[in-house]
C-alpha positions in Angstrom: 89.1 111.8 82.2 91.9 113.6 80.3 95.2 112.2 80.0 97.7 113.0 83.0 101.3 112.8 83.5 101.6 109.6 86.4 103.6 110.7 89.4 104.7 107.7 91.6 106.1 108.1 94.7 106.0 106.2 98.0 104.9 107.3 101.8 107.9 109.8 103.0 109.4 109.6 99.6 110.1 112.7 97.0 109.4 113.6 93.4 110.5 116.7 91.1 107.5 118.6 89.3 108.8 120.5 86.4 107.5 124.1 86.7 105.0 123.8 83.9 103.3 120.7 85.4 101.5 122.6 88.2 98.9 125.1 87.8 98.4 127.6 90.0 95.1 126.6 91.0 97.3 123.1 92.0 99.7 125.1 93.8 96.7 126.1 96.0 95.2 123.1 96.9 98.3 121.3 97.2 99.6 124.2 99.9 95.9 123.9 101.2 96.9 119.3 101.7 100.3 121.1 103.5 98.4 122.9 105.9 96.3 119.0 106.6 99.6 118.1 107.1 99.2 115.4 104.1 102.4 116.3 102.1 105.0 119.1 101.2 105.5 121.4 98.4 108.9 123.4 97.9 109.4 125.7 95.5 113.1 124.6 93.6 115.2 126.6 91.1 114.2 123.8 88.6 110.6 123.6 89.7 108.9 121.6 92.5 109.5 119.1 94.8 106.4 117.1 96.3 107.2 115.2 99.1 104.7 112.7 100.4 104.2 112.3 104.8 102.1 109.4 106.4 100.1 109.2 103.7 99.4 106.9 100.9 96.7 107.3 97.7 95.6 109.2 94.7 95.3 113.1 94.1 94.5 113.9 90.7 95.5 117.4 89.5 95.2 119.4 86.2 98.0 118.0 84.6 99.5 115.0 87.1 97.9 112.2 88.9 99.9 111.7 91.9 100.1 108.0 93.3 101.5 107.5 96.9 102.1 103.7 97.5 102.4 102.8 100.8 106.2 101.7 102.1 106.9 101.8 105.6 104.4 99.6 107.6 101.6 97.9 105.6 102.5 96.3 102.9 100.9 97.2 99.7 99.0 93.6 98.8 97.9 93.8 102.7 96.4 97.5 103.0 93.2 96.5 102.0 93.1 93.7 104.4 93.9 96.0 107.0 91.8 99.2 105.8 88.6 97.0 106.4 89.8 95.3 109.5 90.0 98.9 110.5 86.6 99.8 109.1 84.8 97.3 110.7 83.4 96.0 107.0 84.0 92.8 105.4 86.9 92.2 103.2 85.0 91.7 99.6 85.8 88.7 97.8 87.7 90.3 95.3 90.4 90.9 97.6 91.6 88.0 96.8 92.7 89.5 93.7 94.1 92.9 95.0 97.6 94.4 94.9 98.3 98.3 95.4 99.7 99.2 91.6 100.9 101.6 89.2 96.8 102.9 89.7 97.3 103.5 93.3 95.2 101.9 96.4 92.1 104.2 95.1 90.9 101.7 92.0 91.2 98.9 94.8 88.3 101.2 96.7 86.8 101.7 93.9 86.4 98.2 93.3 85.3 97.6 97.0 82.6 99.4 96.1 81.4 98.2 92.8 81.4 95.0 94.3 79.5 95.9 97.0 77.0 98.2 94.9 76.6 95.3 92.2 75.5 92.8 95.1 72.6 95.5 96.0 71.4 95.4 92.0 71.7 91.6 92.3 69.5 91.1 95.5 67.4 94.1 94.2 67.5 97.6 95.6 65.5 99.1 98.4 62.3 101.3 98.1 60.4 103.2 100.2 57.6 105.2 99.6 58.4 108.9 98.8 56.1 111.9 98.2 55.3 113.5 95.1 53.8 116.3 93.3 53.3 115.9 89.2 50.7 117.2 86.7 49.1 114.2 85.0 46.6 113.5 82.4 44.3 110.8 84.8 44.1 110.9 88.6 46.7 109.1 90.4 47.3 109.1 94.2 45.3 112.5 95.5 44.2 115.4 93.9 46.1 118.3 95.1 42.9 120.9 95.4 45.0 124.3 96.2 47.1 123.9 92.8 44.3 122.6 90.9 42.0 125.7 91.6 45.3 127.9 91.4 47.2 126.7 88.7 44.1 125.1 86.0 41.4 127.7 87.6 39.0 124.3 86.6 40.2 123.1 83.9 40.5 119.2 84.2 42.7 118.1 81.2 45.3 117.9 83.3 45.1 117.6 87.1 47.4 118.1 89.9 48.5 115.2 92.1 49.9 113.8 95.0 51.5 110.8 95.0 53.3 108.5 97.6 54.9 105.2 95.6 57.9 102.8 96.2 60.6 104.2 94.9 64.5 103.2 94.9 65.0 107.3 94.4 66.0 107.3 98.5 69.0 108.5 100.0 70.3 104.7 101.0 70.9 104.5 96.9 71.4 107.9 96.2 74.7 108.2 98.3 76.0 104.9 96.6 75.5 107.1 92.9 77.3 109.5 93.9 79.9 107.6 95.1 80.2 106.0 92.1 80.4 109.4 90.2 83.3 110.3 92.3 85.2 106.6 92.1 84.7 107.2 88.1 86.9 110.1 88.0 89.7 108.2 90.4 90.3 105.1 88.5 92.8 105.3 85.8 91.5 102.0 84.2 89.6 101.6 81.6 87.7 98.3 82.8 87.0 99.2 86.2 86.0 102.6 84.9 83.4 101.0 82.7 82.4 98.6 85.2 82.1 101.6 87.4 79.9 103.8 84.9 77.4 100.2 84.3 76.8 100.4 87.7 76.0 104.2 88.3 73.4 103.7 85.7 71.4 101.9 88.5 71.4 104.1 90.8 70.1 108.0 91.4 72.3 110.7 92.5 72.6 113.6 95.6 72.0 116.9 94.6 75.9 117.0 95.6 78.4 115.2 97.2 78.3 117.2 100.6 74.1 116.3 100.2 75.4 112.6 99.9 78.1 113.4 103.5 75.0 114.6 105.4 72.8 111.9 104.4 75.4 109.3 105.4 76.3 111.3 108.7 72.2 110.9 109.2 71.5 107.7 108.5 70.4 104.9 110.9 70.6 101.1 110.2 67.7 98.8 110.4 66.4 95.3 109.2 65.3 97.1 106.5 68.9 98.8 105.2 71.6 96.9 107.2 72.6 95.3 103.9 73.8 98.4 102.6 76.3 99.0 105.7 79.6 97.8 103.7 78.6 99.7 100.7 78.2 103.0 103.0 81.5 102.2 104.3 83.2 102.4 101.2 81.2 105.3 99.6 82.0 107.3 103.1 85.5 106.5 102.7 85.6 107.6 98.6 83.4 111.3 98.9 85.3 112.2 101.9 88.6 112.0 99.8 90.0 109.3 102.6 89.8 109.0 106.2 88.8 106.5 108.5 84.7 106.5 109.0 84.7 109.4 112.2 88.9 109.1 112.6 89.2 111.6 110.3 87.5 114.7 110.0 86.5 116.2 106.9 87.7 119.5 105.7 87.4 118.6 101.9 90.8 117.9 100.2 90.4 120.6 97.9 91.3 118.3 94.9 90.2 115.3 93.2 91.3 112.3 95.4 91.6 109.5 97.7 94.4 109.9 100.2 94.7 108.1 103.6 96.2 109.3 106.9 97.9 106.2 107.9 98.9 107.4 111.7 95.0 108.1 111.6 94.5 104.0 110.0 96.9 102.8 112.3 95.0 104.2 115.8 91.8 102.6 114.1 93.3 99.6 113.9 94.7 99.4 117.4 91.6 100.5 118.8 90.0 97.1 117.0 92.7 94.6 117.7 93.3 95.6 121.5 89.1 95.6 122.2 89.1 91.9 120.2 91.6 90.7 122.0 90.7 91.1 125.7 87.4 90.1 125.1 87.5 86.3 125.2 89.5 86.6 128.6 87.0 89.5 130.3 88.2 92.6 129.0 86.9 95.2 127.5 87.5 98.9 126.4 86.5 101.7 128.2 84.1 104.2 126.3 85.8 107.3 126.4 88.5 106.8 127.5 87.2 107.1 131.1 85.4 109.9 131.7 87.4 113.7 131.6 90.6 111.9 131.1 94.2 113.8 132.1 93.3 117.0 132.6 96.1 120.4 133.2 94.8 123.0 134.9 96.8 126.3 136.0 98.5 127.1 133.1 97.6 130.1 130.6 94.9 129.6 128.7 92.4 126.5 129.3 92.9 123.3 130.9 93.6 121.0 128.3 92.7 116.5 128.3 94.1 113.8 126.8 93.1 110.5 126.7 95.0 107.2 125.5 94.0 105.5 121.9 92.2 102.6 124.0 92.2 102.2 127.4 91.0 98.8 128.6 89.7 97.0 132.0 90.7 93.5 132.5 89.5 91.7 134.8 91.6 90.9 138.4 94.0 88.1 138.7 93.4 84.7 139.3 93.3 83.7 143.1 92.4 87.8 143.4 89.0 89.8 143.9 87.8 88.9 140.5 85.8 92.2 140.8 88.7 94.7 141.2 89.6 95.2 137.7 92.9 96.6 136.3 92.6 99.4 133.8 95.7 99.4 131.0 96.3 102.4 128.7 97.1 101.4 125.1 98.6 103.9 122.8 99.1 103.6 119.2 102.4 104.5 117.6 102.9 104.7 113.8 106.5 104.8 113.9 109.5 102.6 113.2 109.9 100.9 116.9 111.3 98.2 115.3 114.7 100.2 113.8 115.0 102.6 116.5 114.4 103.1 120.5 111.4 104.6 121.7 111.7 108.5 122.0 111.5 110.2 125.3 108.5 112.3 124.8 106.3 109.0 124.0 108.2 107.5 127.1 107.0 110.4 128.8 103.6 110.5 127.6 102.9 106.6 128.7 104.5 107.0 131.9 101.9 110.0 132.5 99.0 107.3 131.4 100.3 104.8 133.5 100.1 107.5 136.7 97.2 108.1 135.5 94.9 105.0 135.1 97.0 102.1 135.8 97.2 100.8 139.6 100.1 102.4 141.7 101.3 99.6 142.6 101.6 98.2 138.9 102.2 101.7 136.7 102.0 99.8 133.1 101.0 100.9 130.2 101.4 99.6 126.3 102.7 101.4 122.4 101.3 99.4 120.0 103.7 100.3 116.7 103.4 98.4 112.9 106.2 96.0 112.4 106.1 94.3 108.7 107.9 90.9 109.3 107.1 88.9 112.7 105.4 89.8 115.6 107.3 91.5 118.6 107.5 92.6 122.1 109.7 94.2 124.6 109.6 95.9 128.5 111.1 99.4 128.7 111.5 99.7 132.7 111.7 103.6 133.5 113.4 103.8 137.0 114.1 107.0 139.4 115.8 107.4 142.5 113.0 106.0 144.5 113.0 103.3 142.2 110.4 102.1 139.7 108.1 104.9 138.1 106.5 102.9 135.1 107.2 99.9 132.8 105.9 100.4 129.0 105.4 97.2 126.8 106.3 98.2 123.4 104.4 95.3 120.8 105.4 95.6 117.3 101.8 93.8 115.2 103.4 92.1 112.0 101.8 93.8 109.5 102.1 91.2 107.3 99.9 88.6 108.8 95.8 88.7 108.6 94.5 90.9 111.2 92.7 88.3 112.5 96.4 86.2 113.4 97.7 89.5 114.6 94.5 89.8 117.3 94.9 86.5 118.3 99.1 87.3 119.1 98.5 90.3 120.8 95.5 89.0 123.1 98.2 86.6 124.4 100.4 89.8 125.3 97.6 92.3 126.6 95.7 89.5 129.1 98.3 90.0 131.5 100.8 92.8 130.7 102.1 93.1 133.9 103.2 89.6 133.6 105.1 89.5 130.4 
């Protein structure tokens, strides 16, 4: 990979660009990230200014390698941790080692996947049989009569054939080659980079990385390929340039890069913790969100839905009817809840969830925002004239901790809500 100029900046943070270090096929992809809503580029009187959103990774350019570092909510030695809480994949033992640094969260993927990819070499990779067609000098498999006649019009010194072997040349490998292609031109070390290149060797290639998208978007895991699942995961999350397995769709980022939605990391992760949690106690979430969901209708244009992050049923209070269950709307917030008051358009839009799932008598409902320090919780009671209209529990998840100590914490909080 050629040499590039490093530009380090962190998640809602700025840098200056001197006019000569942006092409203008940059200038186009980076206005194309804009339009994603990943970043912002100004034009300046002294050249640019690149300012990162809720985002955090790698983009390499023609003459820059970008690096956003995460800073508001996950710190940097705990965004692996949390990226494959949020996955659903186990943490690879080399965690142990990882740090976000000067190479930006996308070597620490990259590595994620190595490991992973080097365990399938070690156990041995899958085959399955796969059809051919060759010319050969001795009869192997079947002879293919049509091209024989055809093609040699009866000559036998060579013969057509059709073969069906084992092979490891299968999509379940092929996806992981690619992968590895695409983590090569990431990583601005030298090791990994090696490491990385030792271990494409074992593996064949897609046609081309979209091939290797569809093949992932197709496959279906068995006895026979579940081992593969965490190596997937990571080889979905590095060709689609970031995003959270089916959290994020994928546009294509236009540029060579690994950059993460956190607002999208941070739903993914509530959607986990609050299903976890619930479940030793009864609960459980609701697929879907419950049918149709909120629904508008009358306005110009179509009706428009919208659902909660996770809504969950929990079971009904002790000396109760067990069987009537209480359904709770959870929303995920990825904002700084614990520096400043909730705003009145989320109030709004949980009070409207509470109307519209929880029970009439109990209008509750839950924001679920990152808090990097301890774990915390408070009651925002919303009152009209006629009195009570909603209460909204506002938990702040430490960040910090495991996600494993931070499920545990806010199963305490969500078993009974309307009791805290």
């Amino acid at each position: 990979m050629p040499d590039r100029t490093p530009v380090q900046l962190g998640e809602y943070e700025s840098a200056q660009l001197e006019p000569g270090q942006l092409t203008p096929r940059d200038v186009g992809r980076l206005h194309a990230l804009q339009a994603r809503g990943c970043l912002t580029l100004t034009r300046e009187r002294t050249g640019w200014r690149l300012k990162a959103d809720a985002t955090v990774g790698v983009l390499v350019l023609d003459r820059v390698r970008v690096v956003i570092s995460p800073k508001f909510a996950i710190p940097g030695e705990r965004l692996m941790s949390w990226l494959a809480y949020a996955l659903g994949t186990p943490v690879p033992v080399a965690a142990r080692r990882w740090a976000t640094g000067p190479d930006g969260y996308a070597d620490l993927v990259a590595a994620a996947l190595l490991e992973e990819c080097e365990r399938l070499v070690r156990e041995g990779l899958r085959r399955d049989y796969v059809r051919r067609r060759s010319v050969e000098p001795v009869l192997r498999g079947r002879l293919d009569v049509a091209a024989q006649v055809t093609h040699r019009f009866g000559q036998l010194e060579q013969l057509h054939v059709r073969t069906f072997d084992r092979e490891a040349d299968i999509w379940d490998n092929r996806v992981l080659g690619s992968a590895l292609k695409a983590a090569l031109g990431l990583t601005a070390s030298p090791h990994l980079a090696r490491a990385l290149h030792g271990a494409a060797g074992a593996f064949p290639q897609a046609p081309t990385p979209a091939a290797a998208l569809r093949a992932l978007d197709r496959t279906h895991y068995t006895r026979l390929n579940a081992r593969y699942r965490p190596a997937h995961t990571w080889a979905r999350l590095l060709l689609r340039g970031g995003g959270v397995t089916d959290l994020l769709t994928d546009h294509g980022t236009t540029a060579d890069g690994l950059l993460l939605a956190m607002p999208a990391l941070w739903e993914a992760v509530v959607r986990r913790l609050g299903t976890e949690a619930v479940r030793p106690h009864g609960g459980h979430a609701v697929p879907g969100g419950s049918g149709v969901g909120i629904t508008v209708r009358g306005d110009l244009g179509n009706a428009s839905a919208f659902r909660p992050d996770l809504l969950l049923s929990l079971p009904g209070l002790p000396g109760h009817d067990t069987e009537q269950r209480t359904l709770l709307p959870v929303d995920a917030k990825y904002k700084r809840y614990d520096r400043h008051g909730v705003n009145a358009a989320d109030v709004h839009q949980l009070l409207t969830y509470s109307s519209g799932y929880a029970p009439a008598d109990a209008p509750t409902a839950v924001i679920v925002h990152p808090r990097p320090g301890s774990h915390a919780r408070r009651t925002l009671q919303v009152r009209g004239p006629s009195g009570l209209l909603g209460d909204i529990h506002v938990l702040g998840v430490d960040t910090r901790t495991a996600p494993e100590q931070a499920t545990a914490w806010i199963g305490s909080v969500l078993r009974r809500p309307s009791h805290t």
